[in-house]
C-alpha positions in Angstrom: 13.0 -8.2 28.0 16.1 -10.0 29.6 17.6 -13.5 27.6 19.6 -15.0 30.1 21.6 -17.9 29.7 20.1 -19.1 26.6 21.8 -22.2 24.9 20.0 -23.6 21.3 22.1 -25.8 18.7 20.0 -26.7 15.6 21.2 -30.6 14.7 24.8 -30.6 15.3 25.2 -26.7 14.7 25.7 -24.7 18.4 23.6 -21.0 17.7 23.5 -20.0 21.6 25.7 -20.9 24.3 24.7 -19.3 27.8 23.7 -16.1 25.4 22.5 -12.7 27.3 21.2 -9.5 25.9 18.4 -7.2 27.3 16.6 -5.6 24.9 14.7 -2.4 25.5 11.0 -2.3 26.4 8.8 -0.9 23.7 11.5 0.0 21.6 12.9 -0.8 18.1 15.5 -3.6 18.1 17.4 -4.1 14.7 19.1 -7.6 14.4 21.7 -8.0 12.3 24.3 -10.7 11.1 25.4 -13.6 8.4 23.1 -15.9 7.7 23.1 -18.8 9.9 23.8 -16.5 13.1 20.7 -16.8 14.9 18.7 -13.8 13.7 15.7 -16.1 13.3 15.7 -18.5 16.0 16.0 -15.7 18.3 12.5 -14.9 16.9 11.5 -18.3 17.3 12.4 -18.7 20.8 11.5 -15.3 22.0 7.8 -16.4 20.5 7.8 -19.9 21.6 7.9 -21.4 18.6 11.4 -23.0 19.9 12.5 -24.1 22.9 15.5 -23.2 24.5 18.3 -26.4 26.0 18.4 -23.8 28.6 18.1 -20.3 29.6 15.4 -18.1 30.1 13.8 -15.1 28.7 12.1 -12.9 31.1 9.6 -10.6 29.6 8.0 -7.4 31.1 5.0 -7.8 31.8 3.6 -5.4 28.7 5.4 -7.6 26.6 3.7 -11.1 28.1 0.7 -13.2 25.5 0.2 -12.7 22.5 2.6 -11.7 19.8 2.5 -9.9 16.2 4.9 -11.9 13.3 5.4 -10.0 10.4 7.5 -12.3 8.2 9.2 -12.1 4.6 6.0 -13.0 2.8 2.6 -11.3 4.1 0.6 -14.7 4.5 -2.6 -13.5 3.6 -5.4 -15.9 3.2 -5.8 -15.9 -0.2 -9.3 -16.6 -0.1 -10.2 -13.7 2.1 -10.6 -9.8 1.5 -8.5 -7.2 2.8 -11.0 -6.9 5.1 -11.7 -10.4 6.2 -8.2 -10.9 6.6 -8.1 -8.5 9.9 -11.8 -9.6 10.8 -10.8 -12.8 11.7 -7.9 -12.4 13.6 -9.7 -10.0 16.2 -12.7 -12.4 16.0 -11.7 -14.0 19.0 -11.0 -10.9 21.0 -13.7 -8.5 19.8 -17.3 -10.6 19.9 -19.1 -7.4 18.8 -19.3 -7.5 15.0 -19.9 -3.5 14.7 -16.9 -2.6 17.1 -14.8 -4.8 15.4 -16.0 -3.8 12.1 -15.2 -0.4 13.3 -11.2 -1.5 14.6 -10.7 -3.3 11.1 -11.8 -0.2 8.9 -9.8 2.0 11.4 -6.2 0.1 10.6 -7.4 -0.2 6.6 -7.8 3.8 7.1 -4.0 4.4 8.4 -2.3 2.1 5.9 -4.0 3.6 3.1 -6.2 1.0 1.9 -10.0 1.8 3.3 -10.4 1.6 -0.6 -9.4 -1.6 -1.2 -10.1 -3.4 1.5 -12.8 -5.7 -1.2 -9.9 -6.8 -2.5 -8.5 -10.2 -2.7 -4.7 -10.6 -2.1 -4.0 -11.9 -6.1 -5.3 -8.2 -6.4 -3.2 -6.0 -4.7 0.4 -5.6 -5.1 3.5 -6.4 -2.9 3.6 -3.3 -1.0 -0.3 -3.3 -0.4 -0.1 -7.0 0.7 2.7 -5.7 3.0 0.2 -2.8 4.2 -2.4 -5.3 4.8 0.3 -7.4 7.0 1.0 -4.1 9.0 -2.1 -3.8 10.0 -3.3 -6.5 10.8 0.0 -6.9 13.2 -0.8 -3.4 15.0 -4.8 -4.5 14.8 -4.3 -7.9 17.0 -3.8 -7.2 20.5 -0.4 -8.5 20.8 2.2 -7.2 23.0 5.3 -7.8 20.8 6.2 -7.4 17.0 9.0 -9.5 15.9 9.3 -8.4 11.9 11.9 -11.6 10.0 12.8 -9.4 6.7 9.2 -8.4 5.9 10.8 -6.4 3.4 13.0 -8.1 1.4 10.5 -8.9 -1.1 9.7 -5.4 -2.1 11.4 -3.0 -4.8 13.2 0.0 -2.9 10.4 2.4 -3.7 7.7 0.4 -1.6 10.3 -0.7 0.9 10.9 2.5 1.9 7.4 3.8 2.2 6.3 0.6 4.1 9.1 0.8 6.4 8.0 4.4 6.8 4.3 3.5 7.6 5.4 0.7 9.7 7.1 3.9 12.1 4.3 6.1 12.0 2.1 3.3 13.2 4.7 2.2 15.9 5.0 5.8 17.1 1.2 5.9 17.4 1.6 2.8 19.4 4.7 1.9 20.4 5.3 -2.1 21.0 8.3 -3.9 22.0 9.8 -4.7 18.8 12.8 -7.2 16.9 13.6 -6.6 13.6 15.7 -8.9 11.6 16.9 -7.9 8.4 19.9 -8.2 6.2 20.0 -4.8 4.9 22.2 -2.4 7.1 20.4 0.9 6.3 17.3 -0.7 7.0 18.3 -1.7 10.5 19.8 1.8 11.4 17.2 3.7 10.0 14.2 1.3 11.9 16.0 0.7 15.2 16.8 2.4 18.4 19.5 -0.3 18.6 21.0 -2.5 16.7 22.3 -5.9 17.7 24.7 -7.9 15.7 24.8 -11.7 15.9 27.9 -13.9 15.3 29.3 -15.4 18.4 27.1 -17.8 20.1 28.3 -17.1 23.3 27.3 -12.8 23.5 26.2 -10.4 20.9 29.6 -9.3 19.2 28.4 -6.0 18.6 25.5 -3.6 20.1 24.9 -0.4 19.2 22.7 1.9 21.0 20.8 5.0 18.8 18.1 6.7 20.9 20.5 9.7 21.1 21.3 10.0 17.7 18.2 9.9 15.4 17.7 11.0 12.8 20.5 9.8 11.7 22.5 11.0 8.5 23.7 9.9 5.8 27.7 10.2 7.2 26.4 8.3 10.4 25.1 5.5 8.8 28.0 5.0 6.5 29.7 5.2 10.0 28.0 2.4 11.3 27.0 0.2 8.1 31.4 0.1 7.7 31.3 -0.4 11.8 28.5 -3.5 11.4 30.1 -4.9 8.5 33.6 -5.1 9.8 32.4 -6.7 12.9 30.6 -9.2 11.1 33.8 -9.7 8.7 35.8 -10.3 11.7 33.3 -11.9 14.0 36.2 -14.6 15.5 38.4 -11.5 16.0 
């Protein structure tokens, strides 16, 4: 995917101004930065949701239609099932009840909740909500996953194993992804790049990881003082 040129103010408050950055296709991209950067109105426009003053954003054609959100809260239909609440998102893609039937119990299976999958959200707890979200985002036939701090509302023991399921079921499947969070451990750990927000005019900060993971403890202390500094001294 290629932004090019993009230019966005929200009332009176400039976010993009002739912005570029290429992000790499079917990888992980972590966005970070202070709030009010842009972390999600880049989500927004990337999913046309917002539109752009100008520029463009020219995706690859595996990343074109349809698109996974994961945000901070799971939005489940509360008065549907586990189950139901992947059924009817692939209703209009899969007609055939049995091989949809079949794709729903499939997802349930690989995050962990074939057995609950009766369940009603008031039910299950914030990780298993979160579970539910995963998989119905890797279930739909979408060709990108943009993630806005699905996290944040989860104690650090269920953070951590989501975030862990969330890679095993992106390996399996691999997706262009953007994932904006606050936390700085999160975004090293999840991405094969990280991008730091800040100046409206270019990313002020881009790091690239493929080469490096896993990555230890020292190296993310590294970069977590590296990300933070930049975003300390973003006019700099």
């Amino acid at each position: 995917m290629r932004i090019e040129n993009l230019s966005f103010s929200y009332k009176d408050t400039l976010i993009f101004d002739n912005f570029n950055l290429d992000i790499e296709n079917q990888k992980i991209c972590s966005i970070v930065g202070a709030s009010g950067c842009g972390k999600t109105t880049l989500l927004k426009l990337i999913s046309n949701l917002e539109k752009p003053l100008k520029g463009t954003i020219r995706k690859e054609d595996n990343e074109k239609g349809a698109v996974s959100y994961l945000f901070q809260e799971p939005r489940l239909l509360r008065s549907q099932t586990a189950f139901s609440n992947l059924d009817i998102v692939l209703s209009a893609s899969i007609v055939d009840k049995k091989e949809r039937k079949d794709k729903v119990l499939y997802y349930l299976e690989r995050v962990g909740l074939i057995d609950h999958r009766c369940k009603y959200p008031s039910e299950l707890s914030g990780g298993m909500k979160q579970r539910v979200a995963i998989a119905r985002a890797f279930a739909y036939p979408s060709h990108l996953i943009l993630m806005d701090e699905p996290m944040q509302g989860l104690d650090i023991s269920s953070k951590y194993d989501v975030l862990e399921l969330f890679k095993e079921m992106w390996d399996n499947d691999p997706r262009t992804t953007l994932f904006v969070t606050h936390d700085l451990r999160d975004a090293l750990l999840m991405g094969n790049s990280v991008v730091c927000l800040g100046n409206p005019q270019k990313p002020s900060l881009i790091i690239d990881l493929k080469q490096e993971k896993p990555l230890g403890n020292e190296r993310i202390g590294y970069y977590e003082n590296k990300i933070l500094y930049t975003i300390l001294n973003k006019n700099l």
